[in-house]
N, C-alpha and C positions, 0 to 999 in steps of 0.2 A: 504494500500500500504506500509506503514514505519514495519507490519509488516513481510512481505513477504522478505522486503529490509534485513532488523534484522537479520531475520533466514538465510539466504541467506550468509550475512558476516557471523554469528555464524559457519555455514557450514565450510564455506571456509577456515575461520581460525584455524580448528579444523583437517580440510584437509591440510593445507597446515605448520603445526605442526606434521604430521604423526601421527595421535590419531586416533584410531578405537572407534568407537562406542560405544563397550562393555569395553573401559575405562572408557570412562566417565560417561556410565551408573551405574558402579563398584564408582566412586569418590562421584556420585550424590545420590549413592542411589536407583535407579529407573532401571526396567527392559531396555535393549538394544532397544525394540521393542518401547518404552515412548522415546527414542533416535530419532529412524527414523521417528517417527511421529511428533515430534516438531519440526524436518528441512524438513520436508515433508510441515509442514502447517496443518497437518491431526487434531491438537488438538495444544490447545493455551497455549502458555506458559504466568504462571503468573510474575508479576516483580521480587520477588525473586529465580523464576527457570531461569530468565535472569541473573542476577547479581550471581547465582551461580555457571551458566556454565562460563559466562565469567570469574571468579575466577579459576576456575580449568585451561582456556585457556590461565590464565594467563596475560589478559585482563583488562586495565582500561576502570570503567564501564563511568565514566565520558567523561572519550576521545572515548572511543565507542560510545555514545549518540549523542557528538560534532560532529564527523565525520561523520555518517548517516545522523542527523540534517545538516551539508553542502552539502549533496547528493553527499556525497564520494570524494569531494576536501579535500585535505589534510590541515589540520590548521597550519596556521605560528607560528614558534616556536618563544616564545617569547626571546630577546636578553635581556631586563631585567626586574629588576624588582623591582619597588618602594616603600616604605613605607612612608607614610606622617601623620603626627599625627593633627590633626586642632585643637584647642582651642574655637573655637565660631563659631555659624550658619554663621555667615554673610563670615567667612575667607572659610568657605565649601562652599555654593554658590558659592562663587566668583572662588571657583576652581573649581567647577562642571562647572559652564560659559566657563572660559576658557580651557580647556580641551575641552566642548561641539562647543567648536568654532573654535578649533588647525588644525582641518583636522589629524588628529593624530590616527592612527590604533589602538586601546585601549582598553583594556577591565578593567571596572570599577568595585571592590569589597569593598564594603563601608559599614563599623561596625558602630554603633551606640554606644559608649561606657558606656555612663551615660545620664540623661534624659538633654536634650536642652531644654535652658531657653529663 
């Protein structure tokens, strides 16, 4: 199903960018006729002929993935944005707890810097 979904946006944004076929076929490489049949469903496209077209459509492949992944609800634009550097396991806990307990719309991106002692 998430593929049908895929091709389906891929289409439509390729439609609604005024792009014929035989462009993108011309960008990608690939006969016109490898065009109709990957928004047809006729033959599967692999992750790089994904992230290739979406390139040409000018398309982020990550916000493409999020947006499908929400079945097409539009994701909230974040208002900001944090950097917090922690010192010790126990100071990271403690703000993974609260944050995990804030009721707080959030998305967590956590680097591990050097090894924890």
């Amino acid at each position: 199903m998430f593929m049908k979904e895929l091709l389906e946006f891929l289409r439509n944004e390729r439609l609604n960018k005024h792009l014929k076929q035989a462009y993108l076929a011309e960008r990608l490489g690939v006969d016109e006729s490898t065009i109709s049949r990957w928004e047809s469903g006729q033959i599967t496209m692999d992750f790089l002929q994904i992230v290739n077209y979406a390139t040409v459509l000018e398309i982020n492949v990550y916000e493409m993935f999020a947006y499908l992944a929400s079945n097409g609800q539009d994701l909230p634009i974040p208002i900001a944005e944090v950097h917090v550097e922690v010192y010790t396991k126990e100071a990271y806990n403690s703000l993974m707890q609260y944050l995990a307990n804030s009721g707080m719309d959030i998305t967590i991106k956590s680097t591990k810097l050097k090894r924890w002692k």
